[in-house]
PDB file with SEQRES, HELIX, SHEET and CRYST1 records, atoms N, CA, C and O in Angstrom:
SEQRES   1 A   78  UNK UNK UNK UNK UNK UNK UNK UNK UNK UNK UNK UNK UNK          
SEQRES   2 A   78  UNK UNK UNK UNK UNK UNK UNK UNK UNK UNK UNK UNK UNK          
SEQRES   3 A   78  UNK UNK UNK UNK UNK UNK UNK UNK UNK UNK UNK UNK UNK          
SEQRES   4 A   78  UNK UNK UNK UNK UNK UNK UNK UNK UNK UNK UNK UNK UNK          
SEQRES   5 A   78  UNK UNK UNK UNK UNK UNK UNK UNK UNK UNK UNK UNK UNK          
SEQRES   6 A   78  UNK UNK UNK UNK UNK UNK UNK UNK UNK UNK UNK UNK UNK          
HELIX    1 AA1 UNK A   45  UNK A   52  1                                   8    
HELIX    2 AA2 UNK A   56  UNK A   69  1                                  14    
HELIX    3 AA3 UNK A   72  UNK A   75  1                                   4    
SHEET    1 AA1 3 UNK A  15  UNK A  19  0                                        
SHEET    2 AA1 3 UNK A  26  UNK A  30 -1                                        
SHEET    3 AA1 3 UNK A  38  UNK A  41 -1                                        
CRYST1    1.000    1.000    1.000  90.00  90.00  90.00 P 1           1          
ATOM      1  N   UNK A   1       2.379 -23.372 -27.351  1.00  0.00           N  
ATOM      2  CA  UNK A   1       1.703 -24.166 -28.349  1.00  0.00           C  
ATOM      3  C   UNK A   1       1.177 -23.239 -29.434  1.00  0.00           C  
ATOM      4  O   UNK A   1       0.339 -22.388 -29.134  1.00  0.00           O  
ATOM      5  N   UNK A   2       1.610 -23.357 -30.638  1.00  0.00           N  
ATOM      6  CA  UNK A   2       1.199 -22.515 -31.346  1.00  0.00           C  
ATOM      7  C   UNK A   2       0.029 -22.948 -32.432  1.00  0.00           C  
ATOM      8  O   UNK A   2       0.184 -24.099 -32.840  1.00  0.00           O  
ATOM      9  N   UNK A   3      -0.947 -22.351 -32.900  1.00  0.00           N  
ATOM     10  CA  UNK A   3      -1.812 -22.838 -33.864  1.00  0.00           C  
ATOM     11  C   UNK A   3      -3.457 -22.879 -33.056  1.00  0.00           C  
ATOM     12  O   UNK A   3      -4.575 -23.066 -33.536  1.00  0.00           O  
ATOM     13  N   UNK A   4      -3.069 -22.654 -31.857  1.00  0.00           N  
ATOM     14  CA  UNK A   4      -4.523 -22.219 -30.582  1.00  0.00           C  
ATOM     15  C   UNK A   4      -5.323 -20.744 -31.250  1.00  0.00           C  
ATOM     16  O   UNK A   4      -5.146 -19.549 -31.490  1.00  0.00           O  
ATOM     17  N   UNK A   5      -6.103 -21.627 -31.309  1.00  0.00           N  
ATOM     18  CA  UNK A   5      -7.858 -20.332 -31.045  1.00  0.00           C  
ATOM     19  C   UNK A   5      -8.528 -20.571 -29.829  1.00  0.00           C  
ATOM     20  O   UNK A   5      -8.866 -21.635 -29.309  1.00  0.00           O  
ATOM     21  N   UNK A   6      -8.701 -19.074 -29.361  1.00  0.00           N  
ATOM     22  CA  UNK A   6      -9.300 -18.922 -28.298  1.00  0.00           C  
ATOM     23  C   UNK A   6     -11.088 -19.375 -28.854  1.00  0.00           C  
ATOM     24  O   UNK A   6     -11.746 -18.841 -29.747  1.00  0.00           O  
ATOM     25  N   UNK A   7     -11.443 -20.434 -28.011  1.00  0.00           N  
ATOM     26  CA  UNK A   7     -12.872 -20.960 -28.394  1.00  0.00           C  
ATOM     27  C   UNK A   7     -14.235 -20.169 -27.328  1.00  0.00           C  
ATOM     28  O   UNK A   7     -15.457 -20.093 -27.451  1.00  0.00           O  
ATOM     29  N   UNK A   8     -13.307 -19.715 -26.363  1.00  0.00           N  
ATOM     30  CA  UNK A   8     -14.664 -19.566 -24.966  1.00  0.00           C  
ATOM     31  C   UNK A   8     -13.640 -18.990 -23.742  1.00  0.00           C  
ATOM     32  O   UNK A   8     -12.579 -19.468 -23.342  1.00  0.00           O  
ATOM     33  N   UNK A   9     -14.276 -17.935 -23.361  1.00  0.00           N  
ATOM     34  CA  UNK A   9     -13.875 -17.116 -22.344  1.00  0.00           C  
ATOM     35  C   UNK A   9     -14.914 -17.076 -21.523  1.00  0.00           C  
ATOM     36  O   UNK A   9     -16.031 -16.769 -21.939  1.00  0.00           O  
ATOM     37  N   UNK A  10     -14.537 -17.555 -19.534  1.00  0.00           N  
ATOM     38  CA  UNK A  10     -15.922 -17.485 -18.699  1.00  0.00           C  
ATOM     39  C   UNK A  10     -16.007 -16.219 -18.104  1.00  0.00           C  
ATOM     40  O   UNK A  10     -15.037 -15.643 -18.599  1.00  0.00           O  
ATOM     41  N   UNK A  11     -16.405 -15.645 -17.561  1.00  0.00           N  
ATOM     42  CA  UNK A  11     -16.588 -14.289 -17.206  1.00  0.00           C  
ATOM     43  C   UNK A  11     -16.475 -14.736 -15.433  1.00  0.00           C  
ATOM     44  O   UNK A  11     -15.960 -14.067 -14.537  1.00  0.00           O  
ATOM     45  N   UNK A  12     -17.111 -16.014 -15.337  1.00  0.00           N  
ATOM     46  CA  UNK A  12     -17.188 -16.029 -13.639  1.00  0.00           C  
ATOM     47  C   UNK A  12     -15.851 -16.552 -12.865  1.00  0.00           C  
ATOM     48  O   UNK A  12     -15.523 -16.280 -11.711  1.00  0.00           O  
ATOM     49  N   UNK A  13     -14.918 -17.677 -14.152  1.00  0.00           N  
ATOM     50  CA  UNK A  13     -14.053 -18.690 -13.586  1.00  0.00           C  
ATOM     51  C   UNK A  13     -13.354 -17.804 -14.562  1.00  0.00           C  
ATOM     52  O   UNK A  13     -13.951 -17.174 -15.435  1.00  0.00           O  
ATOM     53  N   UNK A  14     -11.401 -17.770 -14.281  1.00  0.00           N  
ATOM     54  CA  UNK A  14     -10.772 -17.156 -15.446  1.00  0.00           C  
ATOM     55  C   UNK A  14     -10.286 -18.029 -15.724  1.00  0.00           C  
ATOM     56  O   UNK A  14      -9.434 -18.453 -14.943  1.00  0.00           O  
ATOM     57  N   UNK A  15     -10.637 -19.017 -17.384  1.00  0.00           N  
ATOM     58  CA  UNK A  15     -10.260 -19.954 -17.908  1.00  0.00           C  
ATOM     59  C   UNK A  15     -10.495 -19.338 -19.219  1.00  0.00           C  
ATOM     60  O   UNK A  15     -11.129 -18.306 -19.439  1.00  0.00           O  
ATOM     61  N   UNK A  16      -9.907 -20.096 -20.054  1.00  0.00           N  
ATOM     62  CA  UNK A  16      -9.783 -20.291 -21.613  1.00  0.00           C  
ATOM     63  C   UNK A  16     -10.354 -21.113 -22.225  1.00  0.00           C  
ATOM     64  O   UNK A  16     -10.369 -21.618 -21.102  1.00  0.00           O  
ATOM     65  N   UNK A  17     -10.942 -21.906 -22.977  1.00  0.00           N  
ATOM     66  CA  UNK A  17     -10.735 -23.163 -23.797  1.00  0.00           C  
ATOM     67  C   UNK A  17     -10.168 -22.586 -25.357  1.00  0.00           C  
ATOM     68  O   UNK A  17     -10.364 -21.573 -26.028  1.00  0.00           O  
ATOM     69  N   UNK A  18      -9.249 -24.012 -25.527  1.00  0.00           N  
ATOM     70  CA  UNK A  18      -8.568 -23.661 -26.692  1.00  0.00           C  
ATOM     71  C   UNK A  18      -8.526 -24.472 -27.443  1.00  0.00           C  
ATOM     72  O   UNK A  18      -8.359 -25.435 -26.694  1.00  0.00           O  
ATOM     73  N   UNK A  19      -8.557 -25.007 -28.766  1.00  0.00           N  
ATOM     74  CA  UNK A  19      -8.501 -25.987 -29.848  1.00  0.00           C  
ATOM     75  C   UNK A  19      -6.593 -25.831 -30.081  1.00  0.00           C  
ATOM     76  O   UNK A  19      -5.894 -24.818 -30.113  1.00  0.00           O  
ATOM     77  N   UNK A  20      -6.259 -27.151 -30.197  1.00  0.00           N  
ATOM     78  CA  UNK A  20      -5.042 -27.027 -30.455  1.00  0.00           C  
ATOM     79  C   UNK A  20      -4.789 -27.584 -32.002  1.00  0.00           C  
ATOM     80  O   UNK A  20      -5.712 -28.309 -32.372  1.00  0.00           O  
ATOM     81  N   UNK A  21      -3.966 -27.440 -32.764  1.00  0.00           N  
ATOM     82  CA  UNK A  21      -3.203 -27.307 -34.449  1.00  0.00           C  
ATOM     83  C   UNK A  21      -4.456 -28.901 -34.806  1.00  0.00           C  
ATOM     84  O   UNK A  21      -5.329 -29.051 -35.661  1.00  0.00           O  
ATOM     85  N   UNK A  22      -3.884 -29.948 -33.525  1.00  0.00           N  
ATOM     86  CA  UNK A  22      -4.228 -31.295 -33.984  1.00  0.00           C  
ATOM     87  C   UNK A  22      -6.235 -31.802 -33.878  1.00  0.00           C  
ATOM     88  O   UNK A  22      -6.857 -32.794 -34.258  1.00  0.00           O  
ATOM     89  N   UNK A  23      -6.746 -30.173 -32.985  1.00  0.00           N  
ATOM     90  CA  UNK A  23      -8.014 -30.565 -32.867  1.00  0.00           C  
ATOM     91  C   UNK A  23      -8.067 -30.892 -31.425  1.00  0.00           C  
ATOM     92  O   UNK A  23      -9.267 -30.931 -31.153  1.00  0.00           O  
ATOM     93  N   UNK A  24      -7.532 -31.089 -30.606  1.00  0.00           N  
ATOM     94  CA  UNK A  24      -7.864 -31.251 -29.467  1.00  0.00           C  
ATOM     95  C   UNK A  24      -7.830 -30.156 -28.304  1.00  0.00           C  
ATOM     96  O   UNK A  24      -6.832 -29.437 -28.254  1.00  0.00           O  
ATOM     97  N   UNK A  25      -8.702 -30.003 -27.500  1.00  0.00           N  
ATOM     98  CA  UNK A  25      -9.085 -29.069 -26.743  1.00  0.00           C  
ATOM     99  C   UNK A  25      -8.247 -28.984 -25.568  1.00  0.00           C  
ATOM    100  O   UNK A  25      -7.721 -29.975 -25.061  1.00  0.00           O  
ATOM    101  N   UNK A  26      -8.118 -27.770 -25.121  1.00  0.00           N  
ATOM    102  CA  UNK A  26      -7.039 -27.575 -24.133  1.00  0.00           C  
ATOM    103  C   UNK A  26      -8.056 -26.326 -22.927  1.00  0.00           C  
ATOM    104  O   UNK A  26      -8.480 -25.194 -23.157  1.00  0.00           O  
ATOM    105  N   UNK A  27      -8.128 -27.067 -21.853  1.00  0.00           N  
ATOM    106  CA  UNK A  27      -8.718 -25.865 -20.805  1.00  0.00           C  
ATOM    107  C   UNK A  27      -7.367 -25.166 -20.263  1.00  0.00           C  
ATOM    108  O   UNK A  27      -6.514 -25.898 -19.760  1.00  0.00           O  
ATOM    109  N   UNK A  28      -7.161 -23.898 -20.341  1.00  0.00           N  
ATOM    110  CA  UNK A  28      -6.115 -23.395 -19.950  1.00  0.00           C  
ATOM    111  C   UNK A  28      -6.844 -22.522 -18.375  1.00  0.00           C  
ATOM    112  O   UNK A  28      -7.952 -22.004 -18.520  1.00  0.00           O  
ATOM    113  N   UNK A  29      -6.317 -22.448 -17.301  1.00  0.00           N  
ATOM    114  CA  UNK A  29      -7.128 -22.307 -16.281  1.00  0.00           C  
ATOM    115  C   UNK A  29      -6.422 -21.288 -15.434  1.00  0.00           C  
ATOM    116  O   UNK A  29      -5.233 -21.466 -15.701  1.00  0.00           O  
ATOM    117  N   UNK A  30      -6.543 -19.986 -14.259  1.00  0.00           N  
ATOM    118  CA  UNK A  30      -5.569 -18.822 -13.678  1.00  0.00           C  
ATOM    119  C   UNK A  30      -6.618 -19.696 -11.848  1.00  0.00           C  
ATOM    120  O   UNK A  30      -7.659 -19.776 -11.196  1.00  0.00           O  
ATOM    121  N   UNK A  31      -4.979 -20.146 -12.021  1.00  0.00           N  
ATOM    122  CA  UNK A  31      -4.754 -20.763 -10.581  1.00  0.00           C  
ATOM    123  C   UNK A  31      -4.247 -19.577  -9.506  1.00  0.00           C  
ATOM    124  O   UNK A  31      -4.140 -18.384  -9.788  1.00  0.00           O  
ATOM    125  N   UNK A  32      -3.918 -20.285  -8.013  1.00  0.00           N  
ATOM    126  CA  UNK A  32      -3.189 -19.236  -7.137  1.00  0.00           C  
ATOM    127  C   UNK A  32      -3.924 -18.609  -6.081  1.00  0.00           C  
ATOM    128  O   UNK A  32      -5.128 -18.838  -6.202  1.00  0.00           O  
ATOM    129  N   UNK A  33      -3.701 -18.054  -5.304  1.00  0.00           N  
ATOM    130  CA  UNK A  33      -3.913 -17.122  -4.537  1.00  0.00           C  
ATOM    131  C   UNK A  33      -3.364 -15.866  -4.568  1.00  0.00           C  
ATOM    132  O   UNK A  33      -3.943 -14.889  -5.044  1.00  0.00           O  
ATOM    133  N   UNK A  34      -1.839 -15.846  -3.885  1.00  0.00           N  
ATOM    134  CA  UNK A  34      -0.580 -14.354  -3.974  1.00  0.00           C  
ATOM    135  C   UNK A  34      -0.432 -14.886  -5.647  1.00  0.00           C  
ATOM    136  O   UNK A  34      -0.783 -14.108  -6.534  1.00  0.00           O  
ATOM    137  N   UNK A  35      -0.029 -15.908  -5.906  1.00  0.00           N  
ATOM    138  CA  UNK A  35       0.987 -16.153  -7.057  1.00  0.00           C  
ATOM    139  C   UNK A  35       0.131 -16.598  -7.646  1.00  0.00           C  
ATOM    140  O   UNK A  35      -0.326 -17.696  -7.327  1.00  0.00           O  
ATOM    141  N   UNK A  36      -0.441 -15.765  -8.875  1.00  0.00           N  
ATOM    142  CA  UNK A  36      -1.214 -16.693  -9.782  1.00  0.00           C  
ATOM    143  C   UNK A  36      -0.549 -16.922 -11.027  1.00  0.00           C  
ATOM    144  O   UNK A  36       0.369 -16.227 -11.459  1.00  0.00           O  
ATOM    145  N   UNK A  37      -1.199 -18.232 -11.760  1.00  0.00           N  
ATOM    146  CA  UNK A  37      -0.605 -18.503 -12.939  1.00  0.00           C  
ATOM    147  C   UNK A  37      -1.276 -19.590 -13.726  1.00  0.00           C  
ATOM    148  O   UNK A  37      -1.810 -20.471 -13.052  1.00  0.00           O  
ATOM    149  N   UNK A  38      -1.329 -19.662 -14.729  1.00  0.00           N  
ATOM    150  CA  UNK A  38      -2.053 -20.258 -15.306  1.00  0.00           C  
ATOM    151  C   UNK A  38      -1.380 -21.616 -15.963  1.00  0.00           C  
ATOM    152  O   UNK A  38      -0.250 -21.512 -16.441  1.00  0.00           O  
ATOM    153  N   UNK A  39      -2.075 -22.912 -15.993  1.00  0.00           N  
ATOM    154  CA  UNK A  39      -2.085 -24.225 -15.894  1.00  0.00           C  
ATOM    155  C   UNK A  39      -3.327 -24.481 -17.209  1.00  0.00           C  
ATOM    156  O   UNK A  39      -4.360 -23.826 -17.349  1.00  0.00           O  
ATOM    157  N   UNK A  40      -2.803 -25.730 -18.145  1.00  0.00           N  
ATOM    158  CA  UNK A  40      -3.296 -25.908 -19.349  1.00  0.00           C  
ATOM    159  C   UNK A  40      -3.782 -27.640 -18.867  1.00  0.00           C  
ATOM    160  O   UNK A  40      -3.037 -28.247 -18.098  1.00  0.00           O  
ATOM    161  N   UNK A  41      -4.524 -28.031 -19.173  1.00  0.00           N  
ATOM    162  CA  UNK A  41      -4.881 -29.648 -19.284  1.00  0.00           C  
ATOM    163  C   UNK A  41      -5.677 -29.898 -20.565  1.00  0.00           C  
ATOM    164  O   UNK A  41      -6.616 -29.232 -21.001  1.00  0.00           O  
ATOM    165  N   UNK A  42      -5.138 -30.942 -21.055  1.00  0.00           N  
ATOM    166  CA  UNK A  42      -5.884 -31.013 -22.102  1.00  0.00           C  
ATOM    167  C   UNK A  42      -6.981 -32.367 -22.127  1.00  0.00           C  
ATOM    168  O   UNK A  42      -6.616 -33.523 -21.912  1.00  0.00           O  
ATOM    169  N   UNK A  43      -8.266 -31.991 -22.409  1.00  0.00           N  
ATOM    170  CA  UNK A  43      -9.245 -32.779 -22.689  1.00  0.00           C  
ATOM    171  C   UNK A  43      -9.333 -34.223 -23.224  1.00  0.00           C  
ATOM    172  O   UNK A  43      -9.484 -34.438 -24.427  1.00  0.00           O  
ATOM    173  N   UNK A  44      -9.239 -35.172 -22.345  1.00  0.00           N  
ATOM    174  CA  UNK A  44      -9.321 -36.374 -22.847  1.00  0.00           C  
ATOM    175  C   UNK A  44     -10.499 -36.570 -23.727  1.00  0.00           C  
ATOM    176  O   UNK A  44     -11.358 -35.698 -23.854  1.00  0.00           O  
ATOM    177  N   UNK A  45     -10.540 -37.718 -24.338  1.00  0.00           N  
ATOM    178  CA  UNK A  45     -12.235 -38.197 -25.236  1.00  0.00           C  
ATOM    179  C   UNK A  45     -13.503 -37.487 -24.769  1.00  0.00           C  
ATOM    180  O   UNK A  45     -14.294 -36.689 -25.271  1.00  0.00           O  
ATOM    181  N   UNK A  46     -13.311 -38.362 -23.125  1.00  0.00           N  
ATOM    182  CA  UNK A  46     -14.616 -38.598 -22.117  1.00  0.00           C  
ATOM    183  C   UNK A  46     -15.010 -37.021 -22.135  1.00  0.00           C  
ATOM    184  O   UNK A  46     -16.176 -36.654 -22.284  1.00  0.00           O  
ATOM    185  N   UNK A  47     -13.997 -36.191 -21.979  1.00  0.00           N  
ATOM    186  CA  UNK A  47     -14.308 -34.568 -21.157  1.00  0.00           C  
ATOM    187  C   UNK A  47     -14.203 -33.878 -22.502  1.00  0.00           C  
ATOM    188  O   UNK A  47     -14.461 -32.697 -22.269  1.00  0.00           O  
ATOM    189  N   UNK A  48     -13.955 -34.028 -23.786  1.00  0.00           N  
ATOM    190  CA  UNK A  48     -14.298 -33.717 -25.096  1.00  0.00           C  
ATOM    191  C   UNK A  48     -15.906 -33.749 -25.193  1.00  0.00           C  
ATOM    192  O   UNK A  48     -16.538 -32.696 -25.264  1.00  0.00           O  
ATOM    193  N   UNK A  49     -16.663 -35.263 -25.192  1.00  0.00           N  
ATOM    194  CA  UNK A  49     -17.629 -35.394 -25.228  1.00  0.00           C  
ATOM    195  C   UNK A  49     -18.703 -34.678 -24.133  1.00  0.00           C  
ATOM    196  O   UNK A  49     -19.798 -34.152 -24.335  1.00  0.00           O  
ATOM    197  N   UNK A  50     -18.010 -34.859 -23.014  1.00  0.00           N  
ATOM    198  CA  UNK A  50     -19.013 -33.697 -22.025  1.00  0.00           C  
ATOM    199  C   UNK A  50     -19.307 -32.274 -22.668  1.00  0.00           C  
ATOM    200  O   UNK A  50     -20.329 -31.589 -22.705  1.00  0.00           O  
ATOM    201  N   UNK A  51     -18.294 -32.131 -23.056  1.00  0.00           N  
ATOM    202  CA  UNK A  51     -18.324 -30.611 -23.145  1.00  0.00           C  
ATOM    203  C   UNK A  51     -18.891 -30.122 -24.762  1.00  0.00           C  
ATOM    204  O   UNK A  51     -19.384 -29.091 -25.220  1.00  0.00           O  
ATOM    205  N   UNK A  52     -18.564 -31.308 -25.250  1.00  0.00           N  
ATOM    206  CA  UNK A  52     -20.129 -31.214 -26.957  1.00  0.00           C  
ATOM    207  C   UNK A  52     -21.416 -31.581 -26.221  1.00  0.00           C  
ATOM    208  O   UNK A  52     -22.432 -30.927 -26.453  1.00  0.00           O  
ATOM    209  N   UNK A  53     -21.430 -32.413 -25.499  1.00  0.00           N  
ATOM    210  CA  UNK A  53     -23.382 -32.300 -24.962  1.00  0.00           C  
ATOM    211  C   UNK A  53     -23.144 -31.638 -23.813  1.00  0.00           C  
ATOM    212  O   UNK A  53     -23.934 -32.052 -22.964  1.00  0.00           O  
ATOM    213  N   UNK A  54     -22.229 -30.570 -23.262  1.00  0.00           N  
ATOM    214  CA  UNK A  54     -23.120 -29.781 -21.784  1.00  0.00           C  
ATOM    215  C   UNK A  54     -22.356 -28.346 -22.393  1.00  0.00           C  
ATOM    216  O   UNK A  54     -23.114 -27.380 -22.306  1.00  0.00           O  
ATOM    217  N   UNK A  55     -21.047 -28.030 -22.973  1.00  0.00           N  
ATOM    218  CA  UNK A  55     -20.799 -26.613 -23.231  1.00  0.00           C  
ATOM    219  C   UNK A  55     -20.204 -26.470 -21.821  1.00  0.00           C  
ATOM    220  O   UNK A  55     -19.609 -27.173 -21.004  1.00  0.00           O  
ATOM    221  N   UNK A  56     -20.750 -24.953 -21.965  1.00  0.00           N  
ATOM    222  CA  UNK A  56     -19.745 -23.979 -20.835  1.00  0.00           C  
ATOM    223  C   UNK A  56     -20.131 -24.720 -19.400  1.00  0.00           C  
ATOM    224  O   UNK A  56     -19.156 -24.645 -18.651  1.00  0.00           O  
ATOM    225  N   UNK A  57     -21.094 -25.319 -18.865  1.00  0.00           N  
ATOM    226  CA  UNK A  57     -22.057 -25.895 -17.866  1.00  0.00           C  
ATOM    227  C   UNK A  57     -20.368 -27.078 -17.546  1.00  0.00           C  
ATOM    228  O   UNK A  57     -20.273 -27.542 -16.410  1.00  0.00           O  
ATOM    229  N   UNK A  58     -19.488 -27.353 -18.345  1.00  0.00           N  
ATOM    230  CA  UNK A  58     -18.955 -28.744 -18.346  1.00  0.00           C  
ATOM    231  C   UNK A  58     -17.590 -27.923 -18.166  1.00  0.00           C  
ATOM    232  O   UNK A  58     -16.984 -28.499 -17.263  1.00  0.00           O  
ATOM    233  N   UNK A  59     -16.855 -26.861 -18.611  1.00  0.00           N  
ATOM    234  CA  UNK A  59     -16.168 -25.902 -18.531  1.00  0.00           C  
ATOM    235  C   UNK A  59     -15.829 -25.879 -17.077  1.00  0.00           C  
ATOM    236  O   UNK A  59     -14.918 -26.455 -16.483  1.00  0.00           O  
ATOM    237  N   UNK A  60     -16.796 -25.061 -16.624  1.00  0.00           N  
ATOM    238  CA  UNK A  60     -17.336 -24.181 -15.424  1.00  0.00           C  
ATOM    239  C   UNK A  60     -16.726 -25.269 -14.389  1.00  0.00           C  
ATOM    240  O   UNK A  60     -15.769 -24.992 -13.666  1.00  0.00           O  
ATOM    241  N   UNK A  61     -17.316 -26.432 -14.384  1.00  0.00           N  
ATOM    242  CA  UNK A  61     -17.195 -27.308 -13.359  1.00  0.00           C  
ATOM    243  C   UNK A  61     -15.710 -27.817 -13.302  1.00  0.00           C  
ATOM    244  O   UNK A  61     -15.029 -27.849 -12.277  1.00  0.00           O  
ATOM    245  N   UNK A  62     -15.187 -28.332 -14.939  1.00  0.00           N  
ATOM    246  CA  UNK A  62     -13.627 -28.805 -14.966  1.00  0.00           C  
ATOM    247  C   UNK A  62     -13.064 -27.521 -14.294  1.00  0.00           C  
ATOM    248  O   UNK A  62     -12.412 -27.848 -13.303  1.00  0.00           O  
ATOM    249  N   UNK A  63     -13.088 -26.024 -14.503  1.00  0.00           N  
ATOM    250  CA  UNK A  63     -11.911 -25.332 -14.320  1.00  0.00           C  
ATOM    251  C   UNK A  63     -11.893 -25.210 -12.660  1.00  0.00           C  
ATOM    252  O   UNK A  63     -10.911 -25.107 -11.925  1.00  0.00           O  
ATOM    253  N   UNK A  64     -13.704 -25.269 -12.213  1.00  0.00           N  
ATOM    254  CA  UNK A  64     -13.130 -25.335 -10.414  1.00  0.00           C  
ATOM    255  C   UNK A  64     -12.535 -26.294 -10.024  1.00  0.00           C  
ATOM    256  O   UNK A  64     -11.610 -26.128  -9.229  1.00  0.00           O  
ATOM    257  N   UNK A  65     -12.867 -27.502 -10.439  1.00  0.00           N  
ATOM    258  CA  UNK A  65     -11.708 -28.953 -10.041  1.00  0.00           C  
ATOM    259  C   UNK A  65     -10.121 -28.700 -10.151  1.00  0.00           C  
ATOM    260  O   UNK A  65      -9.265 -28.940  -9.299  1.00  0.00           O  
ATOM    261  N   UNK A  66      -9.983 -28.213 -11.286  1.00  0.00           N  
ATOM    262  CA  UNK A  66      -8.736 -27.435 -11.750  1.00  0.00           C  
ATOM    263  C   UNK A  66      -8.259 -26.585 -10.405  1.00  0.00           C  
ATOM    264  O   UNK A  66      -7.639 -27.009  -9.429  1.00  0.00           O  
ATOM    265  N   UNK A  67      -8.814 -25.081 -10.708  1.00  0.00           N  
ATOM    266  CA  UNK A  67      -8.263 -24.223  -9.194  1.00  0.00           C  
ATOM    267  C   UNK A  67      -8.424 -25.013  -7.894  1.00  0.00           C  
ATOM    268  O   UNK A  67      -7.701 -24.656  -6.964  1.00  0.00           O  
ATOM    269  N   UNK A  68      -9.177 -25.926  -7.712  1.00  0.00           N  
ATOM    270  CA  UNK A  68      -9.052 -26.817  -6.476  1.00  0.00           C  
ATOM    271  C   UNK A  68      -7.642 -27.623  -6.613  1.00  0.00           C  
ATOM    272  O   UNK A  68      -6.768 -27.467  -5.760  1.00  0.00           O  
ATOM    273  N   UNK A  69      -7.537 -28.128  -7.261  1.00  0.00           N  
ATOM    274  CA  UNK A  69      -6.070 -28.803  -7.440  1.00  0.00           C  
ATOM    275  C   UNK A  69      -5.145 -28.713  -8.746  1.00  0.00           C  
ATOM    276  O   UNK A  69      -4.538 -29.558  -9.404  1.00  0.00           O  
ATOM    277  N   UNK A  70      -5.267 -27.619  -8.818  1.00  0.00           N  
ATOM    278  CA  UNK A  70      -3.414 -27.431 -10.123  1.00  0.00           C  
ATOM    279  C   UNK A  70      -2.754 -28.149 -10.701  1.00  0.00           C  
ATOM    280  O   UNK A  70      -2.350 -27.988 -11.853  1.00  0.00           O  
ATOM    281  N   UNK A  71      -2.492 -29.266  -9.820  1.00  0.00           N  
ATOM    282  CA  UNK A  71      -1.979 -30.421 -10.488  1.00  0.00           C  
ATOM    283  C   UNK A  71      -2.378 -31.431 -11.315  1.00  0.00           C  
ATOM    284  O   UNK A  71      -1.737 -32.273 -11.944  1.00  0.00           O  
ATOM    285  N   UNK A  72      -3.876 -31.142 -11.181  1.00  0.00           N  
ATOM    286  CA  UNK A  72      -5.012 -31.923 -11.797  1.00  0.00           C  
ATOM    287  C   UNK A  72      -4.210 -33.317 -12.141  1.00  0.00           C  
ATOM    288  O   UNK A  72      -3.640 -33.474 -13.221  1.00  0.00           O  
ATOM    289  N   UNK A  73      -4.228 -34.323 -11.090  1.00  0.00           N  
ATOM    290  CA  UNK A  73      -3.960 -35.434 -10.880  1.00  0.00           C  
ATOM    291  C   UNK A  73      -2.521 -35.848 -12.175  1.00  0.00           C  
ATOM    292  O   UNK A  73      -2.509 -36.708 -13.056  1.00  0.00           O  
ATOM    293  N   UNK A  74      -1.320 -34.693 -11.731  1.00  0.00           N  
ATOM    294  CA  UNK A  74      -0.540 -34.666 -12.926  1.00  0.00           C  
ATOM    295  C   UNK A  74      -0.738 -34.380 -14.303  1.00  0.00           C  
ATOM    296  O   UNK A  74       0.064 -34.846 -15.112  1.00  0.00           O  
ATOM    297  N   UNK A  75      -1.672 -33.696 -14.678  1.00  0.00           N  
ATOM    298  CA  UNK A  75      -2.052 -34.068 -16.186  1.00  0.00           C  
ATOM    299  C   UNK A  75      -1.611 -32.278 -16.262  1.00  0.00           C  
ATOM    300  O   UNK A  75      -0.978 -32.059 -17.295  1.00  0.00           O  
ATOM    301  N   UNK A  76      -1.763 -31.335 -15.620  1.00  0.00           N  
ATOM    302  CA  UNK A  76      -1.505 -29.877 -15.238  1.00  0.00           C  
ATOM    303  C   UNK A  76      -0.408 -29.973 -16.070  1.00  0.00           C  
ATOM    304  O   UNK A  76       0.509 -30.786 -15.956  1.00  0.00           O  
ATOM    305  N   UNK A  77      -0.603 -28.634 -17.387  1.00  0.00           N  
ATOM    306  CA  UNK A  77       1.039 -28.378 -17.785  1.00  0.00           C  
ATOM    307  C   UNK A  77       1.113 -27.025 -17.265  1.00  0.00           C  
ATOM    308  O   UNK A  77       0.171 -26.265 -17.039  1.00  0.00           O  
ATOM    309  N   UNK A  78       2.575 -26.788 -17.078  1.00  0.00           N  
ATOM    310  CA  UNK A  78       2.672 -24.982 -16.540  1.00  0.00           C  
ATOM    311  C   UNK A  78       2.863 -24.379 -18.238  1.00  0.00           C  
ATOM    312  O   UNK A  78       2.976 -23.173 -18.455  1.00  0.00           O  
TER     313      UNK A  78                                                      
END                                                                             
């Protein structure tokens, strides 16, 4: 995807957030155990708005749901 700025780097979880060309936010997230790799979901409305009234606090929590399940209920791009 090209036209991404890196917005926020966590120091505790290794995730990204990224603004994409159209404005919409993308948590890019380093899944795995042996094989790691990183998995992008992008921010619906609801988890847009969390994350303008809570910030990194709203981050933090999506990207462990994330490394808990990768697939993030299909929405996971590789």
């Amino acid at each position: 995807m090209s036209g991404e700025e890196e917005l926020f780097r966590s120091g505790a979880w290794m995730y990204r957030l990224l603004r994409a060309a159209d404005g919409t936010l993308i948590l890019e997230v380093v899944v795995g155990t042996i094989a790691m790799y990183e998995v992008r979901v992008r921010l619906n409305e609801d988890e847009a708005a969390a994350y303008a009234r809570e910030g990194t606090a709203f981050t933090d929590r999506m990207a462990q749901d994330i490394i808990a399940n990768p697939r993030f209920h299909g929405r996971a791009e590789r």
